[in-house]
N, C-alpha and C positions, 0 to 999 in steps of 0.2 A: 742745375736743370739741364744744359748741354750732354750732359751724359745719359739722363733719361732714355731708353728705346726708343727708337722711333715709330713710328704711327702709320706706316703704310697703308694701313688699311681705312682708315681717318683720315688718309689724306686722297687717295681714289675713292670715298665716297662723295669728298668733297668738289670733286672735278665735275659735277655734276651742276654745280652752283651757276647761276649765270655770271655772276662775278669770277669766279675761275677760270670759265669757257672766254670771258670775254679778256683777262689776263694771258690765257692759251693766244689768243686769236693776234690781237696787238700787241703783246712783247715779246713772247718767246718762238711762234710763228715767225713776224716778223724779225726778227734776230737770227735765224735758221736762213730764211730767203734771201739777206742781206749777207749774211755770210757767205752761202753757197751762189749766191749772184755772179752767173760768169767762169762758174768753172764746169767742166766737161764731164760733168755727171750723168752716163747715159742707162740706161732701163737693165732691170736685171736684180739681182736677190737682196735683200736687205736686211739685216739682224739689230735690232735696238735691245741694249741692256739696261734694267731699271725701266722699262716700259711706260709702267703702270698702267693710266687705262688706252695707252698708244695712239694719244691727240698727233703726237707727232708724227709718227710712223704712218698714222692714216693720210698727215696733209702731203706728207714726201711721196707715198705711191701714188696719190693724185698727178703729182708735180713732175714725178720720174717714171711712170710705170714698174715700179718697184715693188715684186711679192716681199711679203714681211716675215719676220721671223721676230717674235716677242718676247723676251724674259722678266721674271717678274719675280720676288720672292711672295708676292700677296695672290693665293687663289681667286680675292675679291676683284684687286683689279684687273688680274688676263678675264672674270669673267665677265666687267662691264665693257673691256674691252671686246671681248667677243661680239656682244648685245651690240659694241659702238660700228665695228667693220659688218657688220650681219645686213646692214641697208646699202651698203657698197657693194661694186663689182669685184672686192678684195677678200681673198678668204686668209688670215692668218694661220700660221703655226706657232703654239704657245707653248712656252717653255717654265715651268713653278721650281727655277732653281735658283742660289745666290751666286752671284757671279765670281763669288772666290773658288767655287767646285764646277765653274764652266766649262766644257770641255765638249764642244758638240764636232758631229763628223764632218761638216763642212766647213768652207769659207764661204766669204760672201762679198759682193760687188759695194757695199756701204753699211758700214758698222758706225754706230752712233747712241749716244747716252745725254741726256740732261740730265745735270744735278746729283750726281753720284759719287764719284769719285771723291768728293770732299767729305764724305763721310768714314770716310777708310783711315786710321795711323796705318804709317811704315811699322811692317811690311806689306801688309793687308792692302795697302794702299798699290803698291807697286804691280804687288799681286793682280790686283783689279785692271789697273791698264793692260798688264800681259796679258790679261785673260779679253781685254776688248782687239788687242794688236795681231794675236793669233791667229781671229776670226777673220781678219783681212787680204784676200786672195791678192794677187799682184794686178797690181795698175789700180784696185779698187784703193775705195776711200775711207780714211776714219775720222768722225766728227765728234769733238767731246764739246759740253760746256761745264763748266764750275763758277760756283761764286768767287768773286773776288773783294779784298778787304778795301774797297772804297765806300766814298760815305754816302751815298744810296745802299748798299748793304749793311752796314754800320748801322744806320736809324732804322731800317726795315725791318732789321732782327730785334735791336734794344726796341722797338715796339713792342714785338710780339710777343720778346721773352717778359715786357713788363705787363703786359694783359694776358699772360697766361694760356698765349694761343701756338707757343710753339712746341712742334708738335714732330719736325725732323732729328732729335737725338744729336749725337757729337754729329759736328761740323765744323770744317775750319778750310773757311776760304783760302786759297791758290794767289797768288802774283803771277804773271805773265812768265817769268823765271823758270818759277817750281812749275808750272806746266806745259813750259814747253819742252824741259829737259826728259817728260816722259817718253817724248813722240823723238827726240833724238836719240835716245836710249836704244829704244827699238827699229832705229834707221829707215822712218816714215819722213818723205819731202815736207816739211809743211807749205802751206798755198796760200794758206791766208788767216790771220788770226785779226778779230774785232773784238772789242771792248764793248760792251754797252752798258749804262745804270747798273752793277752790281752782280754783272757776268763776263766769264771770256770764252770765246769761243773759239775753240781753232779744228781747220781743217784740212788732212794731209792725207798724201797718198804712199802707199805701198811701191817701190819701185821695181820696174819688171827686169828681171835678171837674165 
């Protein structure tokens, strides 16, 4: 069943659910705020890869004064994302590419991704990171999270895969180890990495040369 495709498109229509929005709001919100709590994030461009309908990207330019830049490989969800920033004073730039062929002409002051990266084998995996670490001009930030094999992840998924509702394809949670040695790799500070219920999150900066 983990090898199945994934469902992008089944899964940005599902963002829409109250129970999603309210998952959005109190865990992975929260988890974002807590992370970034305290370090010197100041206003200026921001690129999220793996988007979808860009909950997150809309709360961070709330929180930063951050123009977005969104990638997505799902048409559906940059377009309910569109529909979601269109009531804001935020107008996005949407990007319908996979992040293994990313290659855009800028950098950016905060590059960040939920839930991506654990869908990748090496090398495609490696790949991925390069293609979020490039996008990171000096002094800015990059923020990943990934699941991790704790047993809040563990039950969460053996749920869904026994009721037939999982719906993200290969996946294979990170340890703190395997993902911090991508941000070393790339000679990114990291600032601060948190743990929470069946995610890690770390975030680090680009240093100015």
């Amino acid at each position: 069943m983990t090898d199945l495709k994934a469902d992008w498109d089944a899964y940005a229509s599902s963002t829409n659910s109250v129970i999603i929005q309210a998952y959005y709001y109190f865990s992975v919100w929260r988890s974002y705020f807590l992370l970034l709590r305290g370090l010197p994030i100041s206003s200026g461009t921001m690129l999220e890869i793996g988007a979808s309908t860009g909950q997150n990207s809309l709360r961070l330019s709330k929180k930063y004064q951050l123009q977005p830049t969104l990638v997505d490989t799902s048409p559906l969800a940059l377009k309910l994302a569109q529909q979601r920033f269109a009531l804001t004073d935020f107008s996005p730039i949407l990007v319908n590419e996979n992040v293994l062929s990313l290659s855009l002409p800028e950098t950016y002051d905060v590059v960040h991704s939920h839930g991506l990266l654990e869908h990748f084998r090496d090398p495609e995996q490696t790949l991925a990171f390069n293609n979020h670490a490039k996008h990171v001009r000096e002094g800015g930030w990059l923020i990943c999270w990934v699941p991790t094999p704790d047993i809040p992840y563990r039950l969460n998924r053996w749920y869904l895969e026994t009721t037939h509702q999982w719906i993200f394809g290969y996946e294979r949670p990170l340890t703190v180890t395997e993902f911090a040695r991508f941000f070393h790799q790339e000679q990114l500070h990291i600032r601060k990495i948190r743990h929470f219920p069946g995610w890690l999150g770390i975030a680090a900066q680009r240093p100015i040369s």
